[in-house]
N, C-alpha and C positions, 0 to 999 in steps of 0.2 A: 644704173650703177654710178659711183658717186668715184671722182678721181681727185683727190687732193693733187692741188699743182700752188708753187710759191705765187702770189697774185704781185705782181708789177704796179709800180706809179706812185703815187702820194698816200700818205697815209688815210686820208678822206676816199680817198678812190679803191683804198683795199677793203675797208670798210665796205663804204657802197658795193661792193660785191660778193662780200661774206653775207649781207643784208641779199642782196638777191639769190645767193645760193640756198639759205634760209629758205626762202621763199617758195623754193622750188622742190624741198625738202618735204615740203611740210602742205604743199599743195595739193588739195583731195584728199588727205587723210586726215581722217576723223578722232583718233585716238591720241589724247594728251600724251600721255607718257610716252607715247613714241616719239611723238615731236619736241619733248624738251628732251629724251634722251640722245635723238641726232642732233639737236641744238645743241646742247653743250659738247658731243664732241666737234661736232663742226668749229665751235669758239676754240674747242680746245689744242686742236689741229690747228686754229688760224693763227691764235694769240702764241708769241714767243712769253720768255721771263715768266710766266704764271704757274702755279701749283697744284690752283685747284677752282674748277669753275662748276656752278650748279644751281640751285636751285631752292629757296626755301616758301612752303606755302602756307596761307594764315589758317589757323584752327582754333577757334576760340580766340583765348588771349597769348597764345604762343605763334611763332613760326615753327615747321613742321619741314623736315629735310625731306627734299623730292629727289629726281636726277642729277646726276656729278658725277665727274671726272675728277680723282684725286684719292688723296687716302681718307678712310674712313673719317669722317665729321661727326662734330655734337646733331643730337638727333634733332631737338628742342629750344629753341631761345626766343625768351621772354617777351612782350611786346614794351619797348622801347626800350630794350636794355643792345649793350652791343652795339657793333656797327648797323648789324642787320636789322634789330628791333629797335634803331633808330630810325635809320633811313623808313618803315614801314610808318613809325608813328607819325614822320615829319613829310611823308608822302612827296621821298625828294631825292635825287641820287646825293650820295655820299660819297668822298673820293678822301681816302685816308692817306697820304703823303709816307704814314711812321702810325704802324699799330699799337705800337708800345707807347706813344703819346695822347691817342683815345680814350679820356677815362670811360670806363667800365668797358673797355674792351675784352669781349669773349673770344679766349687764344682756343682753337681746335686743332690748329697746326702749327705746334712750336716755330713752324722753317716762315710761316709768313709773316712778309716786315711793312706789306702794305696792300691795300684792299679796294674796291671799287663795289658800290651794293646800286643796283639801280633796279626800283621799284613798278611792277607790274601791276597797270591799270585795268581794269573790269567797271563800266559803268560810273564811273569818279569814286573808286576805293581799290587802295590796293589789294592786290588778292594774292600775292607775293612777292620774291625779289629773286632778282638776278645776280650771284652774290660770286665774287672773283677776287681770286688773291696772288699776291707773289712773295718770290724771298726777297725780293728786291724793294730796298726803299723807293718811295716817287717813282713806281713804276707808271702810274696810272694820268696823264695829262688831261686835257679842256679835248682834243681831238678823240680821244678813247673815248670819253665823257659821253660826247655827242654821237659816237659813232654806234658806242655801244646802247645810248637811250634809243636811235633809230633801229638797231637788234631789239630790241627790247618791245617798242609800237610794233614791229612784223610780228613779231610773237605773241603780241593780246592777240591778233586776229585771231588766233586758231587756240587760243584757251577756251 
């Protein structure tokens, strides 16, 4: 059974334990969509300031909505269009400061003012992204960055 408790210390250190919780989540089970749907609540439970955390995976030449936490999302976004169809083409995390300063940013949720998309590896190609937002401008720093790319490597393991 899983017990949500506030995690203590630095922000690197709450990190490193959302990553281990992860870990332990998702341990011996075999089925994807279980494991990104406890992964993004697990994120969503950890992360303060956020709106809406989830998941898009590549289909062709689109991304394709998986698991999330939030209100209903575009289903579909383009390959390089967007934050998300950015970060996929440029195979690179993306951390938007001000979405409204992105050209061709794709608005799904009028209330988000800024966005974090970090790319999921398979083999050297991404195979989707981990795509997180708030209403809050520069919600997203170099420590989320990092903390969140290390969520992101526990997670190929079990794609």
């Amino acid at each position: 059974m899983f017990h949500a408790e506030n995690a203590q210390g630095t922000k690197k250190e709450k990190y490193d334990l959302v990553v281990k919780q992860l870990i332990a989540l998702t341990e011996g089970e075999p089925d994807k969509i279980a494991n990104l749907s406890n992964s993004t609540a697990l994120l969503n439970q950890f992360l303060d300031r956020v709106n809406w955390v989830g998941f898009y995976f590549a289909s062709g030449d689109e991304l394709v909505l998986g698991p999330f936490q939030g209100l209903p999302a575009c289903v579909r976004l383009p390959y390089g269009k967007g934050v998300c169809g950015t970060a996929w083409k440029e195979k690179r995390v993306l951390r938007v400061a001000d979405v409204q300063q992105f050209s061709g940013h794709i608005a799904c949720d009028a209330a988000s003012q800024s966005e974090i998309v970090v790319p999921l590896m398979k083999n050297g190609e991404v195979v989707g992204v981990l795509d997180i937002d708030s209403p809050e401008k520069n919600r997203f720093d170099a420590e989320d960055e990092a903390g969140l790319a290390a969520f992101a490597a526990a997670l190929e393991k079990v794609l």
